[in-house]
Phi, psi and omega in degrees: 000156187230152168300161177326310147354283207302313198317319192277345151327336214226297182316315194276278192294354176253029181234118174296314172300319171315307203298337204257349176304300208294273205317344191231056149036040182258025200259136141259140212264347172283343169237019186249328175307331205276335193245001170268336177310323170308295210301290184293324159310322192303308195296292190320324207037078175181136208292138175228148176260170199288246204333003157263328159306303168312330187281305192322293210281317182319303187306292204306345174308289176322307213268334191283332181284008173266341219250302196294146174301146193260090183304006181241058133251000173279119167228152181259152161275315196203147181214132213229164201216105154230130184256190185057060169228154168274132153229146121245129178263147199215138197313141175297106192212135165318310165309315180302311213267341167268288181325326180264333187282332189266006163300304221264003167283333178309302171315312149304338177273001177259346158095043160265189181246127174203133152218175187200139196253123138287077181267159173345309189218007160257164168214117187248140188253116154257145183192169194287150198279331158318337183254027195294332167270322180318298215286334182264026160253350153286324209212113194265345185286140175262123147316159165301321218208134189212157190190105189268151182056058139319139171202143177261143194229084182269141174227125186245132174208178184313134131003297171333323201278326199307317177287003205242123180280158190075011166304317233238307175328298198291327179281346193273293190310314188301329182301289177310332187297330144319310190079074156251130131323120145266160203233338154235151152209133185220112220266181191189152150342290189217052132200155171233165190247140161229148206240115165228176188290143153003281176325310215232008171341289204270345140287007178250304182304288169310318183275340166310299190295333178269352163283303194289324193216345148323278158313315178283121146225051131263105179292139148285000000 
């Protein structure tokens, strides 16, 4: 058996919403004992009371908020917008996958937006929407997937983050907290794309920009 403590200890740091809960006091800790009592009796296997869990999640407050990421300790350099693009996907075939790649160098040699994505059993093409016909005379296979009015929400940030867990959680989280779909998301080192319909750009752009480069002016 393990104590109350550890459970909510194990509990806390593998749940992301507890952890960003913990860090912005958005908890009330009498009902949150209330609703963690089943999960933590499962872990102890043991009857444990609401009020032995509250004191536990108080202590655990305390020790945890130096531990969870500080979102105003995040900054970002920069977050850009591009709209009018199109994706489509499509199973994944050697021919296909030669046939998109020199679409989408064409589409870049015009100093356009194309990216094309490779997974396992898929290949997804976003691109500027104007070149919808070049693509279906490049490419005679009907997509899987297809998504007209597209906007890219690209974010560039330091190097530095890449080692630091929870960059990304926190740019994702601002995002959901909206109820925006995403609809893609396609990454870099020291960038991430994140792609939603058109209608929802510029609140993904505005709630970024004003968490990230407004707000934040503390650096680590």
């Amino acid at each position: 058996m393990i104590s109350i403590a550890d459970a909510l200890h194990d509990m806390v740091r593998g749940n992301p919403l507890l952890a960003f809960g913990f860090r912005h006091g958005l908890f009330n800790l009498t009902k949150l004992a209330r609703f963690l009592r089943p999960a933590v009796a499962a872990r102890t296997k043991k009857d444990v009371q609401e009020s032995a869990i509250t004191m536990a999640l108080s202590r655990l407050k305390r020790d945890e908020s130096a531990e969870v990421p500080d979102v105003k300790r995040f900054v970002v350099d920069n977050v850009t917008i591009h709209s009018g693009l199109s994706a489509r996907s499509y199973r994944r075939s050697p021919g296909l996958q030669q046939r998109l790649t020199a679409f989408s160098q064409q589409v870049q040699a015009r100093n356009d937006f194309c990216s094309l994505t490779q997974g396992i059993h898929e290949l997804t093409l976003i691109f500027d929407a104007r070149h919808q016909k070049a693509l279906d005379r490049a490419v005679r296979t009907a997509p899987r997937y297809r998504h007209e009015s597209l906007a890219s929400i690209t974010v560039q940030f330091d190097a530095r983050y890449v080692e630091v867990p929870g960059m990304l959680y926190l740019l994702l989280q601002q995002v959901t907290l909206q109820n925006v779909n995403l609809v893609e998301i396609s990454s870099t080192c020291t960038e991430i794309m994140l792609f939603v319909a058109e209608s929802d750009a510029r609140l993904v752009f505005d709630t970024l920009f004003e968490r990230f480069l407004i707000r934040s002016d503390v650096r680590p």
